[in-house]
C-alpha positions as a Markdown table, in Angstrom:
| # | Residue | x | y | z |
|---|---|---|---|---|
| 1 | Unk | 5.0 | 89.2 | 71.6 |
| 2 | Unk | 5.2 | 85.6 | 73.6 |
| 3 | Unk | 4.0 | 82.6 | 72.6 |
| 4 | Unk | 0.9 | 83.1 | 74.3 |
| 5 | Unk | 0.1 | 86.9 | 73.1 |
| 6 | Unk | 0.4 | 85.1 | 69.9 |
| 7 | Unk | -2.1 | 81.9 | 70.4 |
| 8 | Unk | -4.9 | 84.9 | 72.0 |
| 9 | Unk | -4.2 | 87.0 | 69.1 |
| 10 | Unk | -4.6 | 84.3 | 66.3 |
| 11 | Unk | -7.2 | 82.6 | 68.3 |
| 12 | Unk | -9.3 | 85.8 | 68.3 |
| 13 | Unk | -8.3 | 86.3 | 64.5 |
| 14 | Unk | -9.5 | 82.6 | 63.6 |
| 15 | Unk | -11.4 | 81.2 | 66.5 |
| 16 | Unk | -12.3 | 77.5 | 65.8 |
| 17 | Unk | -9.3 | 77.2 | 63.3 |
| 18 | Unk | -7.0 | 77.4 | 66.0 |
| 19 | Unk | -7.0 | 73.5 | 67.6 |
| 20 | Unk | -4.4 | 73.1 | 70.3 |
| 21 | Unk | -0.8 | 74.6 | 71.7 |
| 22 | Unk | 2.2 | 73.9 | 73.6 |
| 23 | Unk | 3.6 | 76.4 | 74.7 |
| 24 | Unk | 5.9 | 75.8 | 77.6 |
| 25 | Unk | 8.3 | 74.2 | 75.5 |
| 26 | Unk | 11.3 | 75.1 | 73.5 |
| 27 | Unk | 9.8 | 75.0 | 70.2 |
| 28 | Unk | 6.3 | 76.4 | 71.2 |
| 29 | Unk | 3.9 | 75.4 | 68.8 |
| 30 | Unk | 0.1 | 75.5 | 67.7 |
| 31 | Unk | -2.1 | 73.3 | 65.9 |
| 32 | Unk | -4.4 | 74.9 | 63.6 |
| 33 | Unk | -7.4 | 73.1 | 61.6 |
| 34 | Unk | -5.1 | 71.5 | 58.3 |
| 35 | Unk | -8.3 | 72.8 | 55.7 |
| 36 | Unk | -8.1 | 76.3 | 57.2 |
| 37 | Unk | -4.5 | 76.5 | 57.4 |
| 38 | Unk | -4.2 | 79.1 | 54.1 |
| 39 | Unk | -6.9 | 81.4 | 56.3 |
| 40 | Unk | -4.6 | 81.3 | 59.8 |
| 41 | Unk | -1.5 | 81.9 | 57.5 |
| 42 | Unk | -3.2 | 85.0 | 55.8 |
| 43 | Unk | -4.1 | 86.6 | 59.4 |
| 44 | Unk | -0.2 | 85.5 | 60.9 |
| 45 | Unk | 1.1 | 87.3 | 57.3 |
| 46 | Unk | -1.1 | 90.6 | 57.4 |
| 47 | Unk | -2.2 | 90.9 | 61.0 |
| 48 | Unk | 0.8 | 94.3 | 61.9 |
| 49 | Unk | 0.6 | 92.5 | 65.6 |
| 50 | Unk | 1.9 | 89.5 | 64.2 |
| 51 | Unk | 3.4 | 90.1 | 60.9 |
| 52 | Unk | 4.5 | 86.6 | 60.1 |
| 53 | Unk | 7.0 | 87.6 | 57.1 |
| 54 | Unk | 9.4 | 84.3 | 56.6 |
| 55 | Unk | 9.1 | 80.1 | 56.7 |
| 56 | Unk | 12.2 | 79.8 | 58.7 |
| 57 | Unk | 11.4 | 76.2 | 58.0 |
| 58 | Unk | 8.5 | 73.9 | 56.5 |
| 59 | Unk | 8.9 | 70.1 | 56.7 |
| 60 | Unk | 6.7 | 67.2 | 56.4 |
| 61 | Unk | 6.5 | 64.4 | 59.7 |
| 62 | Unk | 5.3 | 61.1 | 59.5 |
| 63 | Unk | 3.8 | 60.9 | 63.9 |
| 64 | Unk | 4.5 | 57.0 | 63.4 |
| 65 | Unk | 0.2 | 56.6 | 65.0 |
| 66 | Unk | -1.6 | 57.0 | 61.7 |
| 67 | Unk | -1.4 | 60.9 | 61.3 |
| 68 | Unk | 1.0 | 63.1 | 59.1 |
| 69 | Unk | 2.3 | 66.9 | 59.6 |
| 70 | Unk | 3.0 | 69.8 | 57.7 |
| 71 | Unk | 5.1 | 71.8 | 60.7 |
| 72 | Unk | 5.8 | 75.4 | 59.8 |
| 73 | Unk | 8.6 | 77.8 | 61.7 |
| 74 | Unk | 7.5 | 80.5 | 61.4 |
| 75 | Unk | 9.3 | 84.1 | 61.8 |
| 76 | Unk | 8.5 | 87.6 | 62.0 |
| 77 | Unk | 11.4 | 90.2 | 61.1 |
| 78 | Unk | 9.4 | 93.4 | 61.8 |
| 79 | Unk | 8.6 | 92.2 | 65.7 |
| 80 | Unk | 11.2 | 89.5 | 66.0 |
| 81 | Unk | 9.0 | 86.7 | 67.2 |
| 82 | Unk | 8.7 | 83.5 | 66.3 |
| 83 | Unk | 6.1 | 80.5 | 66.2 |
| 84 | Unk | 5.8 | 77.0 | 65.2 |
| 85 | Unk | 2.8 | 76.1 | 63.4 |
| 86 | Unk | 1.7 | 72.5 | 62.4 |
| 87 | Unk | -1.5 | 71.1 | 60.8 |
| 88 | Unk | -1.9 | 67.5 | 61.3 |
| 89 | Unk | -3.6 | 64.8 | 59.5 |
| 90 | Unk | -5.1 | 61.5 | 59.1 |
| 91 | Unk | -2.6 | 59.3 | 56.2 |
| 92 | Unk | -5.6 | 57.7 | 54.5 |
| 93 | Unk | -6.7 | 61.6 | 54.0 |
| 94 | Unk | -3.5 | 63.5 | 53.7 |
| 95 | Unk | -5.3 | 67.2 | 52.9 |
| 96 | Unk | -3.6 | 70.5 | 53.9 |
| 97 | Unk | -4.3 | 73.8 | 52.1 |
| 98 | Unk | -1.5 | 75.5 | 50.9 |
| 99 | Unk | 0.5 | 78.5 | 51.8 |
| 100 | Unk | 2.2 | 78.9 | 48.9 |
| 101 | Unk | -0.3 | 81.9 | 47.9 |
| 102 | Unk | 0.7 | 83.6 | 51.2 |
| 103 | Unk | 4.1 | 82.9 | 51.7 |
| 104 | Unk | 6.3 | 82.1 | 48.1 |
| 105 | Unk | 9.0 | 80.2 | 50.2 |
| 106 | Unk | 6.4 | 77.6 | 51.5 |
| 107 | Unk | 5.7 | 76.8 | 47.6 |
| 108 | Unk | 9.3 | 74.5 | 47.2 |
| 109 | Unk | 8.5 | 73.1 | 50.6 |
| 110 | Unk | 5.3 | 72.0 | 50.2 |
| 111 | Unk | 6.1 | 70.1 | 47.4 |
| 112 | Unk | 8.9 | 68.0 | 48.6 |
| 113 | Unk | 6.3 | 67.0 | 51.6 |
| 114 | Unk | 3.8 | 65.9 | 48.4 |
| 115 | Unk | 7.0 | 64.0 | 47.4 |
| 116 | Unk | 8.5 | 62.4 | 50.4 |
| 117 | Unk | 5.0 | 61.9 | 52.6 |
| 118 | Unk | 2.2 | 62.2 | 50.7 |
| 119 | Unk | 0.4 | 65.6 | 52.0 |
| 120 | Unk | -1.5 | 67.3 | 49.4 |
| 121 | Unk | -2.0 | 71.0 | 49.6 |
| 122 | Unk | -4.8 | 72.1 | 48.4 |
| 123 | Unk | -4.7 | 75.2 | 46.1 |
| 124 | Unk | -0.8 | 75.0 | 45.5 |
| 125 | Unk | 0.2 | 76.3 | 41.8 |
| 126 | Unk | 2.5 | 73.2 | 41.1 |
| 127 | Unk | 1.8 | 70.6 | 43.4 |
| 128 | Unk | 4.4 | 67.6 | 41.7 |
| 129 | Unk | 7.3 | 65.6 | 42.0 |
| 130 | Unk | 10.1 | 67.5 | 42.8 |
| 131 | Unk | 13.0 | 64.6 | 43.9 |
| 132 | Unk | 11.6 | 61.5 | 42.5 |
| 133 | Unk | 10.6 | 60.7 | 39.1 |
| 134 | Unk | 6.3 | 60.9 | 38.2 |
| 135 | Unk | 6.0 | 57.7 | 38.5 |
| 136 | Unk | 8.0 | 56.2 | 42.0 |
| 137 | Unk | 5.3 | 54.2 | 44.1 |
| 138 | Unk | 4.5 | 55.9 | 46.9 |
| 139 | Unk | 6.1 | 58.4 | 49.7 |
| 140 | Unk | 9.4 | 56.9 | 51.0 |
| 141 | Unk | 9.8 | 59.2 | 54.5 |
| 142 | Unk | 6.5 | 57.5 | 55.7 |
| 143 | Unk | 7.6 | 55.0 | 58.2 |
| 144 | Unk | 5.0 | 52.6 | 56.7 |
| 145 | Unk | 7.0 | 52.9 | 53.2 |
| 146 | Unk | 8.7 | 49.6 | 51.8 |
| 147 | Unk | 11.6 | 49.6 | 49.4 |
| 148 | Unk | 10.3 | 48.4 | 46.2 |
| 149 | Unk | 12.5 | 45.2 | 45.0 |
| 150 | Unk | 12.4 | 46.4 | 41.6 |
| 151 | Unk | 11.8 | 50.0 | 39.9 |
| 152 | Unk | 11.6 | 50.5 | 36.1 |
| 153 | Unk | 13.0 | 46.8 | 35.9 |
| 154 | Unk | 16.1 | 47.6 | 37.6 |
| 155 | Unk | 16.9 | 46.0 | 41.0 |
| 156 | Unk | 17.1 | 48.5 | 44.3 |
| 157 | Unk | 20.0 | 48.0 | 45.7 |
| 158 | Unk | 18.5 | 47.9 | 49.5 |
């Protein structure tokens, strides 16, 4: 399928969950509503047409304006098509739901996003830490993150 067989199929699968594309890119992409994301990920998984099988790729971004992502590559190895997926929100309201249900190799991913930016994803089985300790203040890949002088009463070294 191309990118835009794709965004009509999904569109027609999910209607208003389906927010904005770019497609005449490299990369093409769609944006999908972030509290409906577990819903378009179920029709890109079981939909034959589309058959979404693997996350090539699922990383957090901090946009640097006020928003966050949670940018899934997306690939399918029955129909050999590919897709980038993101859900974008608002940092003072960071809510995604989670794919974790729909694609097990989204589950490690989305928590080092909780970790490094912040995004939490709703209905994920584990959703913790998973490369600083419990208790590290706050999400150091946001560009609005500040080195804290002192952690644990040791100096940081920065």
């Amino acid at each position: 399928m191309t990118s835009q067989e794709i965004l009509d199929t999904l569109k027609s699968l999910c209607g208003d969950a389906v927010l904005d594309a770019k497609l005449d890119v490299l990369q093409p992409w769609i944006s999908v509503e972030p509290l409906k994301l577990a819903v378009v990920a179920k029709a890109l998984r079981e939909d034959p047409r589309l058959d979404f099988d693997f996350v090539m790729c699922m990383s957090g971004m901090d946009h640097n304006n006020g928003t966050l992502g949670a940018v899934y590559h997306l690939y399918s190895m029955t129909q050999k098509h590919k897709i980038v997926i993101k859900a974008i929100v608002k940092n003072e309201d960071a809510r995604v739901a989670s794919t974790a249900a729909i694609w097990g190799g989204a589950e490690w991913h989305e928590r080092e996003a909780y970790d490094m930016f912040g995004i939490v994803f709703e209905g994920h089985p584990d959703l913790r830490r998973i490369l600083l300790p419990d208790d590290y203040p706050g999400h150091p890949l946001r560009k609005d993150f500040v080195v804290p002088e002192y952690y644990n009463g040791m100096k940081v070294p920065y």
